[in-house]
C-alpha positions as CSV (number, residue, x, y, z in Angstrom):
1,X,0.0,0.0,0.0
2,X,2.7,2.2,0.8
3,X,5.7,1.2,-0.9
4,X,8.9,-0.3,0.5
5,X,9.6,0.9,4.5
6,X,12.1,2.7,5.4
7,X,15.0,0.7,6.7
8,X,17.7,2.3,9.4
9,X,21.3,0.5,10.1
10,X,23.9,1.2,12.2
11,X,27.1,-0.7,11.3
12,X,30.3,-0.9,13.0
13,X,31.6,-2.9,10.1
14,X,31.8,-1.6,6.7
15,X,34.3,-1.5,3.7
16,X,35.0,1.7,2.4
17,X,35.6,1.1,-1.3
18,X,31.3,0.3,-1.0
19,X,30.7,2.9,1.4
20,X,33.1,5.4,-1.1
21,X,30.7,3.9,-4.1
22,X,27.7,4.5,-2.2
23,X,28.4,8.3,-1.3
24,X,29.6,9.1,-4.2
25,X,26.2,8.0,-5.8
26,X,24.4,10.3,-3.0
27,X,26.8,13.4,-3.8
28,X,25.3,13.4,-7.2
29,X,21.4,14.0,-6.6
30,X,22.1,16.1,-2.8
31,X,23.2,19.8,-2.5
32,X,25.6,19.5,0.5
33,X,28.7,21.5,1.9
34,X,32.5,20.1,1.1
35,X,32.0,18.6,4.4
36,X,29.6,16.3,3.8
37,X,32.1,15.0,0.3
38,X,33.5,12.2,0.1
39,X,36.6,13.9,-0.3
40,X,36.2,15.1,3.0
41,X,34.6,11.9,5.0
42,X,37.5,10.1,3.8
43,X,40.0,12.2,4.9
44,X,38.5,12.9,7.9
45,X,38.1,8.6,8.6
46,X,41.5,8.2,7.5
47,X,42.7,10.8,10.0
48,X,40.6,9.8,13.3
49,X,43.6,7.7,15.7
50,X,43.3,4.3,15.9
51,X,41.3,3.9,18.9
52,X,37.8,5.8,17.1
53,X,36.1,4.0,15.2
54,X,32.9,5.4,13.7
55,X,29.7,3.7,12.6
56,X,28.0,3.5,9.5
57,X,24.2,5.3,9.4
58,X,22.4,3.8,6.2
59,X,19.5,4.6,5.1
60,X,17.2,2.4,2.3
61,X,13.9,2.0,1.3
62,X,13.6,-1.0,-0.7
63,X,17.0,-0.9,-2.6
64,X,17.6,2.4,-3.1
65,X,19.6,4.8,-0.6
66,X,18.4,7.6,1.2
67,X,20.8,8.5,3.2
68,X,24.6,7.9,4.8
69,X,26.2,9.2,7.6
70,X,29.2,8.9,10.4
71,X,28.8,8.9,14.4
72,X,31.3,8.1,16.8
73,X,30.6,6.7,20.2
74,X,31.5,10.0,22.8
């Protein structure tokens, strides 16, 4: 009746040349500052010390993705 749900993930696990794929295909349809790039999500991941790890925020609704995002655990 009303389409595919909306489906929320939080990952601690994820491989960045998908994640770097999947943003990438987001940049192209959003309007958002440098620092929501790739460019500068990657930097900033490969610059955070060992000990912070971030998690993944995904997004779907059936196949499609809606949205990605970083946290880190204060």
């Amino acid at each position: 009746m009303f389409g595919n749900p909306v489906k929320v993930e939080i990952a601690a696990e994820y491989n960045l040349v998908t994640l770097e794929r999947e943003w990438r295909a987001l940049e192209r349809y959003g309007n958002a500052s440098v620092f929501q790039s790739w460019a500068w999500i990657n930097c900033w991941l490969a610059s955070l010390p060992a000990e912070i790890h971030p998690l993944l925020v995904r997004v779907t609704r059936g196949r499609e993705i809606m949205a990605l995002g970083m946290v880190c655990r204060a």
